[in-house]
DSSP file (Angstrom, degrees, kcal/mol; ACC not computed):
  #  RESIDUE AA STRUCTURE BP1 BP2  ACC     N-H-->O    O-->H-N    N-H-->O    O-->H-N    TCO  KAPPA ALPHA  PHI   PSI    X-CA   Y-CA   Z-CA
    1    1 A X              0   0    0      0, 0.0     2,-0.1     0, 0.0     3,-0.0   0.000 360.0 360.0 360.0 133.1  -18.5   17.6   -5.9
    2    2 A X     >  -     0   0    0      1,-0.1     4,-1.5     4,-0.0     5,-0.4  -0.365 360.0-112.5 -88.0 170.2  -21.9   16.0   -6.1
    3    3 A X  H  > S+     0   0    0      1,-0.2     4,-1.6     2,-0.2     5,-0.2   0.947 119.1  62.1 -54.0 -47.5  -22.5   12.0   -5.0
    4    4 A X  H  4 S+     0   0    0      2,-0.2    -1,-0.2     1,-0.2     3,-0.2   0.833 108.2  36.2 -46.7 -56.6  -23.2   11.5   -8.8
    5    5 A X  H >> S+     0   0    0      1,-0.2     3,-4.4     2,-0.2     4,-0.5   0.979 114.9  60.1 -73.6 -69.5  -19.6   12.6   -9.9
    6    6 A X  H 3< S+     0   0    0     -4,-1.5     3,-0.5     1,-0.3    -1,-0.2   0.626 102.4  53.2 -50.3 -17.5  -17.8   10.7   -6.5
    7    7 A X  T 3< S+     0   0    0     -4,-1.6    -1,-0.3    -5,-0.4     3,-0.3   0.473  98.1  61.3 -80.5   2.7  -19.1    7.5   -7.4
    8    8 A X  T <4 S+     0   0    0     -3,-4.4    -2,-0.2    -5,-0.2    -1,-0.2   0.580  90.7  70.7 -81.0   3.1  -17.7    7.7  -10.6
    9    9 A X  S  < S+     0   0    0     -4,-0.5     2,-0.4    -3,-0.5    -2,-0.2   0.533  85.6 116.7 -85.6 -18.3  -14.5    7.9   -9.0
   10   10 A X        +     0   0    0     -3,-0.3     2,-0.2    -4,-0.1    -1,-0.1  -0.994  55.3  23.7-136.6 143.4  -14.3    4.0   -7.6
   11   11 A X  S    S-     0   0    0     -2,-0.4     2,-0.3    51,-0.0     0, 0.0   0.422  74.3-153.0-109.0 174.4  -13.0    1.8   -7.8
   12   12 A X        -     0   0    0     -2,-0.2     2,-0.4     2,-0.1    -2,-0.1  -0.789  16.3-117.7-145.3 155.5   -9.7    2.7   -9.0
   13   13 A X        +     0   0    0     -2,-0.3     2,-0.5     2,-0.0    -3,-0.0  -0.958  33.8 170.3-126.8 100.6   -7.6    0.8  -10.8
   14   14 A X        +     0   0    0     -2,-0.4     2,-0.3     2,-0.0    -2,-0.1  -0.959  28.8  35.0-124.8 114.4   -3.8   -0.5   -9.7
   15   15 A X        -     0   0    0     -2,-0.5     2,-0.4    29,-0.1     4,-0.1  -0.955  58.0 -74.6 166.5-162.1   -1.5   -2.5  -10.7
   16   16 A X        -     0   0    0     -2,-0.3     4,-0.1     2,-0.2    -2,-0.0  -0.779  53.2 -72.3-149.4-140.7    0.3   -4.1  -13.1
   17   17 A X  S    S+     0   0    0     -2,-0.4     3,-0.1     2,-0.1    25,-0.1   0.674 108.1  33.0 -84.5  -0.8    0.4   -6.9  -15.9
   18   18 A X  S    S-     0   0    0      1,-0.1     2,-0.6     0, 0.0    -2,-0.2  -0.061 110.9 -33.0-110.9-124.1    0.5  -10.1  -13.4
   19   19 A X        -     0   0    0     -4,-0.1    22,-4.2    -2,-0.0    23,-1.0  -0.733  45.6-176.0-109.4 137.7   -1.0  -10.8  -10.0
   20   20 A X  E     -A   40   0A   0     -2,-0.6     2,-0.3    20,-0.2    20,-0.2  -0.998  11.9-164.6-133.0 124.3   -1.4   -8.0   -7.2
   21   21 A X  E     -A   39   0A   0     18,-2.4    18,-1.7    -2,-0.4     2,-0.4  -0.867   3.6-152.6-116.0  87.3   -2.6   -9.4   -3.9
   22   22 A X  E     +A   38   0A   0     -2,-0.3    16,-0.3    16,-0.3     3,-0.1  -0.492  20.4 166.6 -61.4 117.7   -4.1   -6.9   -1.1
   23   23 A X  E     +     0   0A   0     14,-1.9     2,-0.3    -2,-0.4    15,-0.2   0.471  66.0  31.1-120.6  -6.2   -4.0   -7.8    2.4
   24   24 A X  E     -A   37   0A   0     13,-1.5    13,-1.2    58,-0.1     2,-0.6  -0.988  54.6-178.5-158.6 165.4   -4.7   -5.2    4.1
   25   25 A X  E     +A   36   0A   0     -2,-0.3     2,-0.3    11,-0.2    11,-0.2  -0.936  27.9 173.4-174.4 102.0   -7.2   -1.7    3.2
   26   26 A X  E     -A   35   0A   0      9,-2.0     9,-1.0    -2,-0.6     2,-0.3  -0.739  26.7-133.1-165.9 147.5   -7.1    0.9    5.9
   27   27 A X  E     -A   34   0A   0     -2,-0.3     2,-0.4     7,-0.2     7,-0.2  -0.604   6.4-155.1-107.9  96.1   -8.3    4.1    6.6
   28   28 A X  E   > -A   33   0A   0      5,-2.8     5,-0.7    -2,-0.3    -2,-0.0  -0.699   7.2-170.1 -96.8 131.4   -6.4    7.5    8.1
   29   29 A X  T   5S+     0   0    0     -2,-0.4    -1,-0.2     3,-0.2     3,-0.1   0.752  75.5  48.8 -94.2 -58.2   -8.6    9.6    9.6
   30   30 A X  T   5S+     0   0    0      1,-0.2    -1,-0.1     2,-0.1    -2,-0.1   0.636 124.6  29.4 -86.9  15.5   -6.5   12.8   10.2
   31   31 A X  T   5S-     0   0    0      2,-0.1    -1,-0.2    77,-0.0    -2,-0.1   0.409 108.0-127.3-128.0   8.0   -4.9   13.1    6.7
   32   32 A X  T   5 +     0   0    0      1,-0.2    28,-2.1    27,-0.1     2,-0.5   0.758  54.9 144.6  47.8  35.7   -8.3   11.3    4.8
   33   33 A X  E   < -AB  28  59A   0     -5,-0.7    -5,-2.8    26,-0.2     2,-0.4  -0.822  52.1-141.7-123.1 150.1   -6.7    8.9    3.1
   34   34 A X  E     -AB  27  58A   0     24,-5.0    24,-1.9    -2,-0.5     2,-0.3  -0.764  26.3-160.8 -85.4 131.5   -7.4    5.3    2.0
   35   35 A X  E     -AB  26  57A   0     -9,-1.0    -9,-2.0    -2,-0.4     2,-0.3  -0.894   6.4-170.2-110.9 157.5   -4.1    3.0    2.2
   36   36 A X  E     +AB  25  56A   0     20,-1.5    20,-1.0    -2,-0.3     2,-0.3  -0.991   7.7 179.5-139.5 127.6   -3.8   -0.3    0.3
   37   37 A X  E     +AB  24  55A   0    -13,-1.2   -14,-1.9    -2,-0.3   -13,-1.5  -0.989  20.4 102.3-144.5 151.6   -1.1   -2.5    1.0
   38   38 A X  E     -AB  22  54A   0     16,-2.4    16,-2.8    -2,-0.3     2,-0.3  -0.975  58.6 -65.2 174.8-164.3    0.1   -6.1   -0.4
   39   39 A X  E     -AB  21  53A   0    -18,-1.7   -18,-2.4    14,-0.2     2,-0.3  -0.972  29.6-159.7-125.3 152.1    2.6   -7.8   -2.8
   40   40 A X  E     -AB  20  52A   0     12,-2.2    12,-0.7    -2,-0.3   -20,-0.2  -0.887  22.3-175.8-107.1 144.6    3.0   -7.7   -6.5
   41   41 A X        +     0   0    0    -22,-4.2     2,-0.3    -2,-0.3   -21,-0.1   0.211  63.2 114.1-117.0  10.4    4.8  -10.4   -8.8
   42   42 A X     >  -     0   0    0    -23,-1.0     4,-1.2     1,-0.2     6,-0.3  -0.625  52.2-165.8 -78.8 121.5    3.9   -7.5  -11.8
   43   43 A X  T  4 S+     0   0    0     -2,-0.3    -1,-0.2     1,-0.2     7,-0.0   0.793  83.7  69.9 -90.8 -13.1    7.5   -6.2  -13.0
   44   44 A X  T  4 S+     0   0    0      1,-0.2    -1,-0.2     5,-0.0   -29,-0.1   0.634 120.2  15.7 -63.6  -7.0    5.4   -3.3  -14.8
   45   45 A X  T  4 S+     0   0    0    -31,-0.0    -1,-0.2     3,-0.0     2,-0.2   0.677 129.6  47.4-145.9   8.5    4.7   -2.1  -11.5
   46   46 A X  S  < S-     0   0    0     -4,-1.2     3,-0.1    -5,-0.0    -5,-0.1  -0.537  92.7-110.8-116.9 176.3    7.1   -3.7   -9.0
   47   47 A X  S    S+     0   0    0      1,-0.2     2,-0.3    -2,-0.2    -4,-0.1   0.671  95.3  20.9-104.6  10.5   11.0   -3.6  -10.2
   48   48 A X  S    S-     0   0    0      2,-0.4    -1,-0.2    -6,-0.3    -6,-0.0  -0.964  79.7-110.0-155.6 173.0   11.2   -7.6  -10.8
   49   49 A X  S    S+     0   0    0     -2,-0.3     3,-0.1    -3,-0.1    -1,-0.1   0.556  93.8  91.1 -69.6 -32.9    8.8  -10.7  -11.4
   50   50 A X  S    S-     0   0    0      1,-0.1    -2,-0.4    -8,-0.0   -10,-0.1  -0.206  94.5 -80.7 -78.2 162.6    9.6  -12.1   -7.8
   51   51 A X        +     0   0    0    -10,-0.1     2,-0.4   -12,-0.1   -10,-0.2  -0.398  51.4 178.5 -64.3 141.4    7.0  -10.8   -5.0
   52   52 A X  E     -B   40   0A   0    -12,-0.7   -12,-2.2    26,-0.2     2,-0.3  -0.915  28.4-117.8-133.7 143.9    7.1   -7.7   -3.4
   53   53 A X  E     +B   39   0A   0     24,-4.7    17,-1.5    -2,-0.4     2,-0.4  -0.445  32.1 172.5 -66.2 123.7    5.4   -5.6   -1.0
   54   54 A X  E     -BC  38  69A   0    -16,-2.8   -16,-2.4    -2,-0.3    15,-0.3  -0.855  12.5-164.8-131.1 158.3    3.9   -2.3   -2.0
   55   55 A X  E     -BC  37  68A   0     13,-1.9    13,-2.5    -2,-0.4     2,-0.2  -0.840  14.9-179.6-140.6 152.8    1.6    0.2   -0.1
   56   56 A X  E     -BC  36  67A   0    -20,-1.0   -20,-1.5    -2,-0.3     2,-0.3  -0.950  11.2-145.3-150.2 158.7   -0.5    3.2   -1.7
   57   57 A X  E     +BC  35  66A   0      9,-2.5     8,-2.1   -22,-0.2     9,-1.2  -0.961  13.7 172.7-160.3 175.6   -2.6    5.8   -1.0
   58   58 A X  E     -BC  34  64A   0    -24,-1.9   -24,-5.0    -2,-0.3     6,-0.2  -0.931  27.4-117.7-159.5 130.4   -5.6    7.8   -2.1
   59   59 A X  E >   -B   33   0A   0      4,-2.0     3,-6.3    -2,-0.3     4,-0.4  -0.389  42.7 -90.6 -95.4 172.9   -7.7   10.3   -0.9
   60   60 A X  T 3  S+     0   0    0    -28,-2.1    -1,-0.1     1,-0.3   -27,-0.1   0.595 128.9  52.1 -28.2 -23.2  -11.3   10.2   -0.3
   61   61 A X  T 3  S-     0   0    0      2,-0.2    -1,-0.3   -51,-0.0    -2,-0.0   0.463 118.8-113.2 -99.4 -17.6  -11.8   11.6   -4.1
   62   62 A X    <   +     0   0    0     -3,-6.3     2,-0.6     1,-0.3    -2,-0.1   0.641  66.6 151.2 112.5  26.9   -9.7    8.8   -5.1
   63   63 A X        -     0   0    0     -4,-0.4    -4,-2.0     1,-0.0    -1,-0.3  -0.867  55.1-109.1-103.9 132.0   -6.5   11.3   -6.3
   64   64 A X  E     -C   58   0A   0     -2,-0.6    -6,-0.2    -6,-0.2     3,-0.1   0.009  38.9-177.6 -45.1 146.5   -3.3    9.2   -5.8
   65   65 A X  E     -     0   0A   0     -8,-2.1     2,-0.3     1,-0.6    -7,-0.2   0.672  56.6 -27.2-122.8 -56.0   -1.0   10.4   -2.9
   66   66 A X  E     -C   57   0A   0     -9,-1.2    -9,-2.5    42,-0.0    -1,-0.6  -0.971  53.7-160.0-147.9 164.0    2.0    8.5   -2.6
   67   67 A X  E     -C   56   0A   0     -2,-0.3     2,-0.3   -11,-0.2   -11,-0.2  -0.981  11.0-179.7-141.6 149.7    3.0    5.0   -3.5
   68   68 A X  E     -C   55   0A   0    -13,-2.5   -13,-1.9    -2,-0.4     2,-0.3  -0.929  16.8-160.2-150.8 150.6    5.8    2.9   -2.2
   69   69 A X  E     -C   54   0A   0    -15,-0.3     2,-0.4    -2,-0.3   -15,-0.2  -0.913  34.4-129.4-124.5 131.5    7.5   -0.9   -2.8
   70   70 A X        -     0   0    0    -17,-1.5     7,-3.5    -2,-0.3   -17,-0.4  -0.868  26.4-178.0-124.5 120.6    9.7   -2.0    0.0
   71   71 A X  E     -D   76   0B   0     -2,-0.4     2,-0.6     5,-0.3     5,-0.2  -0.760  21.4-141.8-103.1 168.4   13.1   -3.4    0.4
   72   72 A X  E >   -D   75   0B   0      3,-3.2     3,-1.9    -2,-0.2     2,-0.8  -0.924  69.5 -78.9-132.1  91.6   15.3   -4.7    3.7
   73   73 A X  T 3  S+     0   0    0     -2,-0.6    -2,-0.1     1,-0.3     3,-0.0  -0.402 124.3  21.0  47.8 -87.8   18.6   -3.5    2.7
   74   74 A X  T 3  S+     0   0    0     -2,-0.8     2,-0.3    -3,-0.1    -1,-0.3   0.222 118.8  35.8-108.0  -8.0   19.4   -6.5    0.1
   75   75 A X  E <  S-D   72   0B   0     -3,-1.9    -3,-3.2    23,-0.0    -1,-0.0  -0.990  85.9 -82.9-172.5-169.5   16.3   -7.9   -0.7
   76   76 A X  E     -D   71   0B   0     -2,-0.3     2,-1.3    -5,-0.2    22,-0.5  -0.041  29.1-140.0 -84.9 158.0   12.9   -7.6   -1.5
   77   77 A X  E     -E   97   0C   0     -7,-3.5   -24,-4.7     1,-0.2    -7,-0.3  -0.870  38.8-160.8-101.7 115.5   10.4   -7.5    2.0
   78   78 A X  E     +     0   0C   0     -2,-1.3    -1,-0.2    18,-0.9     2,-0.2   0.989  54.5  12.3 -66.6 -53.4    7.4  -10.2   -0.3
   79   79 A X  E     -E   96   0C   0     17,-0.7    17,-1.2   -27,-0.2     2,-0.3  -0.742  57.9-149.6-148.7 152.1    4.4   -9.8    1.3
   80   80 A X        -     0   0    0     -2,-0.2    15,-0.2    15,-0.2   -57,-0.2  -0.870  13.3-179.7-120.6 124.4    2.4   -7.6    4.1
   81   81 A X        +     0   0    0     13,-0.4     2,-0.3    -2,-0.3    14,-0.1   0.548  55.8  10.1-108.6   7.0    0.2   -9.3    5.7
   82   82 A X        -     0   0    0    -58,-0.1    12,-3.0     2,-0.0    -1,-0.2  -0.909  49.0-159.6-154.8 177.4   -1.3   -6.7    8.2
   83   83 A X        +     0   0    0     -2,-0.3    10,-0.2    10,-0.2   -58,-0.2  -0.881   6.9 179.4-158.9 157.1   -1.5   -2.8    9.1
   84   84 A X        -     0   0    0      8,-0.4     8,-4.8    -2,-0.2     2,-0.5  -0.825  30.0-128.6-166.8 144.5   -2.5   -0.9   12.4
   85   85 A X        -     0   0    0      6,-0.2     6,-0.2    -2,-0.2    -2,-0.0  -0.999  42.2-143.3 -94.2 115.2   -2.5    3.1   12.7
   86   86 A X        -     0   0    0     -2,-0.5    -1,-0.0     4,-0.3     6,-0.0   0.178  30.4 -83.3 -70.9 178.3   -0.4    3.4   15.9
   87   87 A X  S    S+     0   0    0      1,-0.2    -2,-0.0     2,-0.1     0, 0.0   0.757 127.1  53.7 -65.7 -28.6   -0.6    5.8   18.9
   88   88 A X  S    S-     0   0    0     19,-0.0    -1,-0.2     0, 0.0     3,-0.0   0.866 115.5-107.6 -16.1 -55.9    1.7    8.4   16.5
   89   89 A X  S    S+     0   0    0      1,-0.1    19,-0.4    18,-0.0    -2,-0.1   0.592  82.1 130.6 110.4  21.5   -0.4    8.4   13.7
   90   90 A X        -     0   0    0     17,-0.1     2,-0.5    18,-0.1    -4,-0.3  -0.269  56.8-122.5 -84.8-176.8    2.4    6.1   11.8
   91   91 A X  E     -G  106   0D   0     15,-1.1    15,-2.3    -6,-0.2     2,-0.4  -0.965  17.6-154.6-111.7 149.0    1.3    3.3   10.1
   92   92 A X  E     -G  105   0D   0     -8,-4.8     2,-0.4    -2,-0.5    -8,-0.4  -0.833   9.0-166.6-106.2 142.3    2.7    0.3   11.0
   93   93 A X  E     -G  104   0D   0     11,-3.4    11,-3.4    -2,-0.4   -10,-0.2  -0.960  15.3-130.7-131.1 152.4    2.6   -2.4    8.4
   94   94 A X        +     0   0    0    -12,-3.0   -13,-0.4    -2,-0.4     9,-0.2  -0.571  39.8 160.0 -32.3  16.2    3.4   -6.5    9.0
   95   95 A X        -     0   0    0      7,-0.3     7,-0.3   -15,-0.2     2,-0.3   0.853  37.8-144.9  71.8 155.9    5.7   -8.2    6.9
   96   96 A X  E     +E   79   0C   0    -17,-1.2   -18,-0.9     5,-0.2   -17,-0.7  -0.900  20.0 171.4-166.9 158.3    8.0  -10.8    5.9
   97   97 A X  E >   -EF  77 100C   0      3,-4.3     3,-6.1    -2,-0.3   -20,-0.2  -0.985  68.1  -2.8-155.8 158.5   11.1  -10.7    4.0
   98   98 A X  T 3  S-     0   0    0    -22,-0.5    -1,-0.1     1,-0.3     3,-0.1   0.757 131.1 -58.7  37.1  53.4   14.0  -13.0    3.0
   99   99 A X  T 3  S+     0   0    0      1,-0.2    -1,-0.3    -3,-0.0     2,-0.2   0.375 120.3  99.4  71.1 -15.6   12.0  -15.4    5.4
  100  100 A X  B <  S-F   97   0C   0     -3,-6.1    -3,-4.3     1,-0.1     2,-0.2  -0.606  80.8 -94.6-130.0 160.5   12.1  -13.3    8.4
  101  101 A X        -     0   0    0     -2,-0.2     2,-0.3    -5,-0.2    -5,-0.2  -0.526  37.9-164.1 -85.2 157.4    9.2  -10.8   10.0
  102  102 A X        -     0   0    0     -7,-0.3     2,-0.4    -2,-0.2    -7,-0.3  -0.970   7.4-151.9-140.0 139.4    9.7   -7.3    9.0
  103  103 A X        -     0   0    0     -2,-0.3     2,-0.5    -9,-0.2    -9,-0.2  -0.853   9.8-162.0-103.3 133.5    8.0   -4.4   10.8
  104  104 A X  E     -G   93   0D   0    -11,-3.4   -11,-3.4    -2,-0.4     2,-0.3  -0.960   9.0-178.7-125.7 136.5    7.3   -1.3    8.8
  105  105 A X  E     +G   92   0D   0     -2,-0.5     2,-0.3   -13,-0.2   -13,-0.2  -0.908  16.4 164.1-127.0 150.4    6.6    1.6   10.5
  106  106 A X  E     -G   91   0D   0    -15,-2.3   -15,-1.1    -2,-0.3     2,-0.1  -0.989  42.1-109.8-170.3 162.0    5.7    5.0    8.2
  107  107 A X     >  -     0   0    0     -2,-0.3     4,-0.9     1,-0.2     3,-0.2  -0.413  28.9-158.5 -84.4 159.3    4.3    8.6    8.1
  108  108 A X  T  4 S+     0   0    0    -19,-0.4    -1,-0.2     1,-0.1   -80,-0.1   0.113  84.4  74.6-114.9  20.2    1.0    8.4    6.2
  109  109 A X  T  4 S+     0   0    0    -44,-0.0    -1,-0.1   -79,-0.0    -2,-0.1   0.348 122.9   5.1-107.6  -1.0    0.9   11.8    5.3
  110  110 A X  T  4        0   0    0     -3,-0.2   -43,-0.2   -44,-0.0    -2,-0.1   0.494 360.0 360.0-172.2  -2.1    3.8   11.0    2.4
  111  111 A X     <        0   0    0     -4,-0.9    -3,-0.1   -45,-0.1   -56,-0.0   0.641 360.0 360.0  84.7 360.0    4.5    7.1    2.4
């Protein structure tokens, strides 16, 4: 693909009809992919108007790979407020839910 044609390719466009807030934007090395993680209070793209936390990710060419919104058994985990690739290879994501910290730990090869 030439540079001309990959820079039409971002920015890329996610979301839904309200407010999507990113907190965190990092970069996996062995599987090439960009992850994006934060909460949405959009019910088009979360499943209600209250906050939740959502992760995605996209490879270098910008074609979606998996996308995820996260609950803690009985309700919604709102926000993430950082992410770290661990000694694994997981990603770890930062949290809070129902008040409380939430650790999220996950494969980044399928979310």
């Amino acid at each position: 693909m030439s540079d001309t044609c990959k820079e039409k390719l971002f920015p890329i466009s996610v979301g839904g009809s309200k407010d999507e807030k990113i907190s965190c934007t990092i970069y996996d090395p062995v599987n090439e992919y960009i992850i994006v993680a934060g909460n949405s209070s959009s019910e088009d793209f979360v499943p209600a108007a209250n906050d939740h936390a959502f992760a995605y990710a996209v490879d270098i060419e910008g074609n979606w790979k998996w996308g995820k919104f996260f609950y803690n058994v009985s309700f919604a985990v709102s926000t993430i407020s950082g992410c770290h690739l661990d000694a694994n290879g997981n990603v770890v994501f930062l949290s809070m839910g129902d008040s409380m910290p939430v650790i999220i730990e996950l494969n980044p090869q399928d979310g």
